[in-house]
N, C-alpha and C positions, 0 to 999 in steps of 0.2 A: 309661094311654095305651099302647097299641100302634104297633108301627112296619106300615106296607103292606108289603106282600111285591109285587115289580112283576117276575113269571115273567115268562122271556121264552126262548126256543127259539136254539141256537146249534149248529147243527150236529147237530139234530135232539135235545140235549138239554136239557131244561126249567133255568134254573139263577136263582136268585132274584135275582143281579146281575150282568147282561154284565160291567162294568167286576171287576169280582173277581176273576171268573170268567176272564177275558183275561190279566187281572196274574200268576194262581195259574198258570199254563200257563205264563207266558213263565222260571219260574224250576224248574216241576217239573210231572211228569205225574200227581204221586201226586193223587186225592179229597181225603187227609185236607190235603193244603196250600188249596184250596179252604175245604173246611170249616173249617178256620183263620182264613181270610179274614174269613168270612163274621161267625164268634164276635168278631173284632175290631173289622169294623166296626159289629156288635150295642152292642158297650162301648163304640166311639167315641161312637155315636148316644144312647145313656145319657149321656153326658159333655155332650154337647149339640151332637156334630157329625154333621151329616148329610150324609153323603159324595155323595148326591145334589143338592145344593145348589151342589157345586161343579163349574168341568169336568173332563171324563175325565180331561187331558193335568196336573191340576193333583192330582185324585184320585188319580190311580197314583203321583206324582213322591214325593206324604208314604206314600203306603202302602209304597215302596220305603223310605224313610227309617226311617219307623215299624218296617220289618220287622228294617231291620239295627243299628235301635238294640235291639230287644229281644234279638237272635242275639248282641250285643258283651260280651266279657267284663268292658268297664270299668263299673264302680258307679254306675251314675249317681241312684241314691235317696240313695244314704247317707242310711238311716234310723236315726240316732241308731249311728253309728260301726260298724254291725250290716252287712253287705255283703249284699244280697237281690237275688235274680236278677231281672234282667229285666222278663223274662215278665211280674211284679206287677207292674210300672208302672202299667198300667190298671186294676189293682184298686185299688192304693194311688189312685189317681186320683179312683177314684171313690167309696174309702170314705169320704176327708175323716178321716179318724180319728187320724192317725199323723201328728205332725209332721216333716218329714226338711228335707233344704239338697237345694232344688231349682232352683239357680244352675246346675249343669251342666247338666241336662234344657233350660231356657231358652236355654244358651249354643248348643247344638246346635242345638234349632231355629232360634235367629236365625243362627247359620252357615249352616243351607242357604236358608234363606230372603232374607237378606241376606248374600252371601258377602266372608265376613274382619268380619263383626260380631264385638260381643263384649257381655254385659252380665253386672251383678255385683249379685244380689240382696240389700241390705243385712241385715244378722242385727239383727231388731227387739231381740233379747236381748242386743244387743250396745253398754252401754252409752256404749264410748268412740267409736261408728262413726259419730255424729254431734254435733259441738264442738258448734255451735250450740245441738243442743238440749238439753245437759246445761248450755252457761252459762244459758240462760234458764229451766230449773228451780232452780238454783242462787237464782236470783233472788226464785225466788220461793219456795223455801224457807228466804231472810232472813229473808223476811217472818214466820214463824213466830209471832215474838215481838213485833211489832208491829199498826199497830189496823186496821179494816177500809177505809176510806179510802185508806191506802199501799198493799191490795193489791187497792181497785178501781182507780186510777192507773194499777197496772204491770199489769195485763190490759187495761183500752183503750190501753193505750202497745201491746202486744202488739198486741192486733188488728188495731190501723191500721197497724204497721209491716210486722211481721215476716208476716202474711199476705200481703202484698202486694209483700213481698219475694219467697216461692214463687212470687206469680202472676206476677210480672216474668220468674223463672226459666225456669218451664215455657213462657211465651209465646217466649222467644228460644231452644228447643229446639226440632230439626227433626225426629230421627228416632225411631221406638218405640223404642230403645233407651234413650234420653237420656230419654227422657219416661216409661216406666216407673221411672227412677234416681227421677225428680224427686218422682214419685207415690208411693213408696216412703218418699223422706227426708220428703216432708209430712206421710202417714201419720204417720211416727212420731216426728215434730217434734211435730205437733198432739196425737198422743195424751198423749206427755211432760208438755206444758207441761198440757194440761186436767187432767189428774187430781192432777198436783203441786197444782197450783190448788185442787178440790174437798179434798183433805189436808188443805192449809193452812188452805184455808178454814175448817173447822170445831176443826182442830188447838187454833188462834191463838184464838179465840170459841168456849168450851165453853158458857159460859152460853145461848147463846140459838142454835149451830149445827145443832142436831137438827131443832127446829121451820124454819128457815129449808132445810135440806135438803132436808126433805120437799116445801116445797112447788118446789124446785127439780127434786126429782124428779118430779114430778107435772107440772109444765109442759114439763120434757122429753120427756115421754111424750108429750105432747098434739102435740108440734114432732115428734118424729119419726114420730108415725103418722099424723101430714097430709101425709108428702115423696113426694110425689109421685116416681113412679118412671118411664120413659121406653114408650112403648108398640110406638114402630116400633124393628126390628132394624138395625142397621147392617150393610151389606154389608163384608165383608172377606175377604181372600186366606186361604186352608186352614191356613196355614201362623201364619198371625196370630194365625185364632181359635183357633187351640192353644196359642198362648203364652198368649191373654186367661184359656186357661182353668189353665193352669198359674202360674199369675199369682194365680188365683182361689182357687185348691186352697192356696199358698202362705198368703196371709194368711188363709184361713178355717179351717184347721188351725190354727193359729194363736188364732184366736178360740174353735173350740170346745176346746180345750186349757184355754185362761183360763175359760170356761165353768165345765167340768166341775170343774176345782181350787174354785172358788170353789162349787159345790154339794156338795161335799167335805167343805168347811171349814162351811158351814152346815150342811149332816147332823151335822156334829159334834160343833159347837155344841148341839144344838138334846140330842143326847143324853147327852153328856158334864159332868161337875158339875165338871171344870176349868174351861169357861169359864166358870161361875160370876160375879157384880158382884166385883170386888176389893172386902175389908172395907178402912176409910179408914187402917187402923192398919197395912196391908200396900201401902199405897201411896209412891210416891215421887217426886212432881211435879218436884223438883227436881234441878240435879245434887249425883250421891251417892254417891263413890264407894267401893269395898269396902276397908274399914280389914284385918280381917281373914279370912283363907279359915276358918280353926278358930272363927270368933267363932257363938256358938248363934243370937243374931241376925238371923245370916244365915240359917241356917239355918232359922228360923221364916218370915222373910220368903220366902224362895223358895218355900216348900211353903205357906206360910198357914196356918200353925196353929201352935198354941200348944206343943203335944210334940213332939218330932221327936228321933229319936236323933243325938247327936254325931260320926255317923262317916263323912260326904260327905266329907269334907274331898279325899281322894285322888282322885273322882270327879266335884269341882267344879272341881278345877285341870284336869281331863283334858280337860273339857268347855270350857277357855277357847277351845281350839283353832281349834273348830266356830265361835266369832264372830269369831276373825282370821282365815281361809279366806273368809267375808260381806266382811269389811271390804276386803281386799286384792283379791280375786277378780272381786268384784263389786263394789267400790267402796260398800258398804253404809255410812253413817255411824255406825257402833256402836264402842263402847268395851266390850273385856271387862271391866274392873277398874269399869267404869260398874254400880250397883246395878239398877238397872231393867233396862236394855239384856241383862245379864248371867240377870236371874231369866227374861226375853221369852224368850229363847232357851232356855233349860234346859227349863223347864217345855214351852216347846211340844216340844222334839226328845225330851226324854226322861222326861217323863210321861205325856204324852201318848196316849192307846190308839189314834189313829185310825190307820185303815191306809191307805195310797194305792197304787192297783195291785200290791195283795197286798203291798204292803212295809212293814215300821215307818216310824217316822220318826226311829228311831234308825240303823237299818239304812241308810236314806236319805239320815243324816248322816254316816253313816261311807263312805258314797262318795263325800259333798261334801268330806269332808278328802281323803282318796286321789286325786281331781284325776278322776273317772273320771266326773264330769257334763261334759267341758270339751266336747263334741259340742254343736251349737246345740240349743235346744228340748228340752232332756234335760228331760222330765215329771216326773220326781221332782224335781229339782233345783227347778225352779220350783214344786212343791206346796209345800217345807219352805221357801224364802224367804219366800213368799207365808203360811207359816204364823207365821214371826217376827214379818214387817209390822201382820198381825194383830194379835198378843196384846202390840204395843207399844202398840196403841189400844186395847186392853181395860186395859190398865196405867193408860191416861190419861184411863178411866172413857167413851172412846169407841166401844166395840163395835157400836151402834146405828148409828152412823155409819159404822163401817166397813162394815155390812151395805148398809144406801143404796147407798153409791160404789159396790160390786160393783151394787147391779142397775142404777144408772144406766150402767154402763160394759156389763153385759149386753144393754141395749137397745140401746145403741150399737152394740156388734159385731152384734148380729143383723140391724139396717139397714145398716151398712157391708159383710155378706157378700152383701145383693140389690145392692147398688152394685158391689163386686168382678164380679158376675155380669153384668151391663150391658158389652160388646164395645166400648168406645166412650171413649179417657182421655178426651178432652176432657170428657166427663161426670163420668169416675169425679173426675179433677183440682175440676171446678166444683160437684162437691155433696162431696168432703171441706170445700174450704176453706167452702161453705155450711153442714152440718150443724156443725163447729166453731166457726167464727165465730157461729153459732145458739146453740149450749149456752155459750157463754161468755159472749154477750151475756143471757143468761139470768142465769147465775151474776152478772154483772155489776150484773143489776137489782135482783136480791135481797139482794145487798151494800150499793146505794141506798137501802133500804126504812127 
């Protein structure tokens, strides 16, 4: 797709857009501030704003905004603790590639937009930043050890409740500020509780969760590629649709982050003889905890084989570290002195070959102890958690399962980023609580069956 070029003569010189053209004069005589213009609004119109769309007096007021937020010395990307000029705002915009805390970029725009607003983008990776929805995983991570019945109960107890709790919420919020908060903590209330869910589900019923996931995934795919998506554009002020779209950028970084980790982790699989079926003699269903660090035992168990020289001992106590840093950090529920919990972790951070943006996974752990992930979205940081999570269901003879849940949570975010993309909460709000409410009532059937 091309954009039209609409020449138009100003004083006898030909210039592809009055309104730029106008703005670029009233702060300098030079061409090359013009031709600045001109590259900006090319990227803005890539982003999906079309400064033509809007009027002149509202067109110059953000191009004024826009010019003196990129000229400002203050950080406003903070891409992973890294300080990056400016300028890349609009690339980083439009790569989608880089996750960063894009709460002040927002905070600005709703300042001039709405003056003395204020809004506070919740850190999805930030377990404690929503009670709610750490007790209602909690809840349903009881459920673990108990039978399918108690944990279809507490998902229609969920859905009729605490969904329409949110929609009680968002309905008694007036301004885009509040109502992006609200669409935010739903987002990630709902993501929470569903995938604690799909976990549990097949955690709790090994015997027969494989088969019942599939076809759970299969009918989820049928449900999300019938959702209907919206055809006409909603009109909104310049200023709006660039929060919508920062907003966008926000959770879909986001998503393809979780994406790529999780095609990482299956490249890795797929050529690596670590992950390997655990043999039944190297398994440990129960709790079991580590009698001794010198015991050969141990030693066998963690590597899986039958030789292994007697001499980790110093290199298994060093490594308890890396799962109290999970535990306490991140509030991970692992025990280092726990046999299982204790082999998941080693094996993945440091046997492991796979590399994640050029890095080990040793290397990767040794900035998870040093504290130098504490930046939101730090990308390694979430590869190696994500690679523990992992190889605790390959421990529990569920690898299979764990691959499922990633693509059904893949589908998901690939439809949740055309929704992010939709100008319009009221929508973005009434098709999360829909497409949620859908996959759970789904999971909920097949739980019936």
């Amino acid at each position: 797709m091309q954009k039209i070029l609409n020449l138009q003569s100003i004083g006898g010189v030909w210039v592809e857009n009055s309104v730029l053209y106008e703005f670029s004069k009233e702060y300098s005589d030079s061409e090359v501030a013009y031709k600045n213009l001109i590259n900006m609004d090319e990227n803005l119109w890539k982003l999906g704003l079309n400064l033509a769309d809007y009027s002149k007096g509202e067109a110059k007021q953000f191009l004024k905004f826009l010019r003196e937020l990129l000229d400002t010395d203050e950080d406003v990307l903070m891409l992973g603790g890294r300080k990056v000029p400016n300028r890349r705002l609009i690339h980083h915009l439009l790569s989608e590639s880089t996750i960063a805390n894009l709460e002040s970029l927002i905070n600005k725009t709703l300042a001039e937009f709405e003056k003395g607003s204020n809004f506070y983008v919740s850190n999805i990776d930030d377990i404690g930043s929503v009670e709610l929805r750490v007790k209602r995983a909690d809840e349903i991570r009881s459920l673990s050890d108990k039978d399918m019945q108690s944990q279809h109960d507490l998902l229609v107890a969920y859905k009729v409740t605490y969904i329409k709790e949110l929609e009680k919420k968002y309905a008694n919020t007036k301004g885009i500020k509040e109502r992006l908060q609200v669409i935010t903590e739903a987002y990630m209330t709902l993501d929470q509780i569903l995938f604690q869910a799909i976990n549990y589900f097949f955690i709790a019923n090994p015997n027969n969760s494989i088969a019942n996931l599939i076809q759970v995934k299969e009918e989820i795919s049928l449900f999300l590629n019938s959702y209907q998506m919206p055809q006409d554009k909603q009109k909104n002020s310049l200023f709006v649709d660039f929060i919508y779209i920062i907003n966008k950028v926000h959770k879909t970084t986001y998503f393809n982050t979780v994406n790529k980790i999780y095609d990482a982790l299956e490249q890795g699989i797929e050529k690596n003889i670590v992950y390997r079926e655990v043999q039944p003699k190297y398994q440990k269903h129960n709790q079991e905890y580590i009698g001794s660090w010198e015991s050969r035992s141990l030693m066998q168990y963690v590597f899986e084989r039958t030789l292994v020289k007697n001499d980790r001992t110093d290199r298994f106590l060093k490594r308890k570290e890396f799962i109290e840093v999970l535990k306490t950090r991140y509030n991970r529920k692992l025990d280092s002195s726990y046999m299982q919990h204790f082999k998941a972790c080693y094996r993945e951070v440091y046997l492991s070959p796979i590399k994640f943006n050029n890095k080990s996974c040793t290397k990767i752990a040794d900035i998870v102890i040093k504290g130098n992930d504490k930046v939101a979205y730090n990308e390694e940081s979430m590869f190696i958690r994500e690679k523990v999570s992992m190889s605790l269901f390959r421990e529990k003879g569920l690898l299979e399962g764990y691959l499922l849940k990633n693509q059904i949570q893949k589908q998901l975010y690939n439809k949740l980023s055309l929704i992010f993309s939709v100008h319009d909460l009221d929508y973005q709000i009434k098709s999360l609580f829909e497409l949620y409410e859908g996959i759970l009532s789904i999971l909920i059937g097949v739980l019936k069956r």
